[in-house]
N, C-alpha and C positions, 0 to 999 in steps of 0.2 A: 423454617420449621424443621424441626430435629427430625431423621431418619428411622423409622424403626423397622425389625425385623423379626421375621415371624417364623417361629420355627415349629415344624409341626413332623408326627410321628405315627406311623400307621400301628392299629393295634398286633402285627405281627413285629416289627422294629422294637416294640415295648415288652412285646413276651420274647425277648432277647436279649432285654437289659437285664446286666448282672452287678451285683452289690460289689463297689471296691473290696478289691480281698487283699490278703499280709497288710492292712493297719496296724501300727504296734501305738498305744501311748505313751510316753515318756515323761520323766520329770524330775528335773537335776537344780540343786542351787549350789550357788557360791556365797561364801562369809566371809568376810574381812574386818577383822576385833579394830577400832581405833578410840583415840581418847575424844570425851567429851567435853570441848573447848567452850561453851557458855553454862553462866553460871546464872540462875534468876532465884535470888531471896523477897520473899512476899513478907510483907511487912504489918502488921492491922492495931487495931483500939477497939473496945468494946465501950459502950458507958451507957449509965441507967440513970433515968431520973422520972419524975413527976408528969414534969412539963416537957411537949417533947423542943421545942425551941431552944430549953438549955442541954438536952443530950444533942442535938445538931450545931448549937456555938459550943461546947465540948469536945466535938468532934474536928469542924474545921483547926479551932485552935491546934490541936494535936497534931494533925495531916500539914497545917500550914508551918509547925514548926520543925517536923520531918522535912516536908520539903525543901526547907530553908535552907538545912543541913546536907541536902541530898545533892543539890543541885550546883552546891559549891566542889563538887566530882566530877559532873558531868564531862563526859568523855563518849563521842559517837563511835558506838562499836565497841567499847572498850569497858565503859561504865555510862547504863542508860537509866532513866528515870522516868518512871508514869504512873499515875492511879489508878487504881482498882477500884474494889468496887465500892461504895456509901451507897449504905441503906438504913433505914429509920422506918419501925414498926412498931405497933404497939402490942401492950401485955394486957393479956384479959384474967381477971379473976373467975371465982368456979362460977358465979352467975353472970359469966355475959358480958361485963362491964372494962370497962378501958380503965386498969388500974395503975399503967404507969406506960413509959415508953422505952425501947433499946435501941441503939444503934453502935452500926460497923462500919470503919472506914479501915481504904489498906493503897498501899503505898508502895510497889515493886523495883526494885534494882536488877538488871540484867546486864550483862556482856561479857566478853572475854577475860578482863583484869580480876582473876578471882582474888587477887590481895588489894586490889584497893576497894572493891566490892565490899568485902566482908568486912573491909575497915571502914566503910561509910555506915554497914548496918550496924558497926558496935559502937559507932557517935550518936546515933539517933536515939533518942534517950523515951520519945515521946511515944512511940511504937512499940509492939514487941514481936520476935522473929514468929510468922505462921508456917512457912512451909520454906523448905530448899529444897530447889532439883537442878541437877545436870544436862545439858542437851547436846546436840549436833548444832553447827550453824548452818544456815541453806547451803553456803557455797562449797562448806565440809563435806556434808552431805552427798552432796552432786556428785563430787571429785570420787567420793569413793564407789558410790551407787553403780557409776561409770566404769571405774575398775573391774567392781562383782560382776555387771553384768557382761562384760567382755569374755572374764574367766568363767560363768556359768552360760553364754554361749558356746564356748568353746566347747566345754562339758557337754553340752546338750548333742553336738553333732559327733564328737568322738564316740559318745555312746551308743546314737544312732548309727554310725559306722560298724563298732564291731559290734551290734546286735545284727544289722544286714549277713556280718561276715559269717557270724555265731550260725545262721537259718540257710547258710549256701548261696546267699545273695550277691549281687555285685556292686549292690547301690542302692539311695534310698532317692526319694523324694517329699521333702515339707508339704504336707498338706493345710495345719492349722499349727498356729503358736501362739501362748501367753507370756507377758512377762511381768513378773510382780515387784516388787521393791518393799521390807521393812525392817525394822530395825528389834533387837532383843537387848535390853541392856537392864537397870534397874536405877528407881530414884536415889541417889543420895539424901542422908542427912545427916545435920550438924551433930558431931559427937557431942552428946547433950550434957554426960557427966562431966566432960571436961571445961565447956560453954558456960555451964554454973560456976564453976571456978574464974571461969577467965573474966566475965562480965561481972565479978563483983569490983572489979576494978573500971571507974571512967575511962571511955574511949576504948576501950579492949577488944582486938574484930574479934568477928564469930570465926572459932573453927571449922572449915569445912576440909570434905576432900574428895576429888571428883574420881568419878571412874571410868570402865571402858563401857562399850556398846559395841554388838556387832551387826552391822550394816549386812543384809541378808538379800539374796536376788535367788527368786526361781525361774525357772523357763520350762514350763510347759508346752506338748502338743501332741501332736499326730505324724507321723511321718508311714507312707508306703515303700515297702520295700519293692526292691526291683532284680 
């Protein structure tokens, strides 16, 4: 049976209690700019018909001959392949009525290899490019997140020091801290003027070209000074 204890305080002990006093709040981050080493191009089909049975063998056909092409790349880590999303709805006219059907299928490439990447999506002939973005990989990520928050620890106690020093203090003490982790960067996309050019030619990859992000740490809290 666990031990418990009881602590108890007479109401003159209580009309003696005073509010921590010199609380200061603080709140510092650290950035470190690095490049964006995954690449993921989303791939899709759209197709409309009557019946919806032929907009869904429409659609495999497509996706199945994407992937055909996609997966003669495959590389883990390096150039990865997976499907998204197929959906199949239908279209109603102004009264109500199911006047035809639409469907989307899509098809994504991800990983590191941005030149063979973008050369897989300029062979796939049966798709066409929906979206490009840039990322961090997890293990990038970490390595840096690790970095920032080393140096915006640091930050956080130099400042807490000379604010002690700034008020005639000799010292503080940590009362509460946070610490946050996110990143500021922005999506890339395929230079599109120059994509129209390049892909009027078979096989042609898509131009891409990736940018930076910078990986952000704050460290919040409270500290008493002393």
């Amino acid at each position: 049976m666990p031990a418990s204890i009881v602590f108890s305080q007479s109401n003159q002990d209580i009309g003696r209690y005073k509010e921590p006093q010199n609380i200061v709040q603080l709140s510092v981050n650290a950035a470190l700019e690095v490049q964006q080493d995954i690449l993921t191009i989303s791939l899709s089909a759209t197709r409309e018909a009557a019946d919806a049975n032929v907009v869904q063998t429409q659609l495999k056909t497509a996706l199945e001959a994407a992937l055909s092409e996609a997966k003669k790349n495959v590389q883990p880590g390096q150039v990865d392949v997976k499907t998204g999303n197929f959906s199949l709805y239908p279209r109603y006219s102004r009264d109500g009525k199911i006047n035809g059907w639409q469907g989307t299928t899509e098809l994504i490439l991800e990983g590191r290899d941005f030149a063979k990447i973008s050369s897989v999506a300029g062979k796939i002939q049966t798709l066409t490019i929906a979206n490009v973005a840039f990322s961090l990989s997890r293990d990038q990520r970490a390595k840096v997140e690790t970095e920032a928050q080393h140096m915006a620890i640091d930050r956080f106690r130099a400042k807490a020091s000379d604010i002690a020093k700034n008020f005639g203090m000799t010292s503080y003490s940590l009362r509460e801290v946070a610490v946050n982790a996110g990143d500021q960067g922005f999506v890339a996309r395929p230079r599109m003027a120059e994509m129209s050019i390049k892909m009027s030619s078979a096989d042609a990859p898509v131009p891409v070209e990736a940018g930076k992000t910078s990986v952000v740490v704050t460290v919040s809290g409270t500290v008493q000074l002393r």
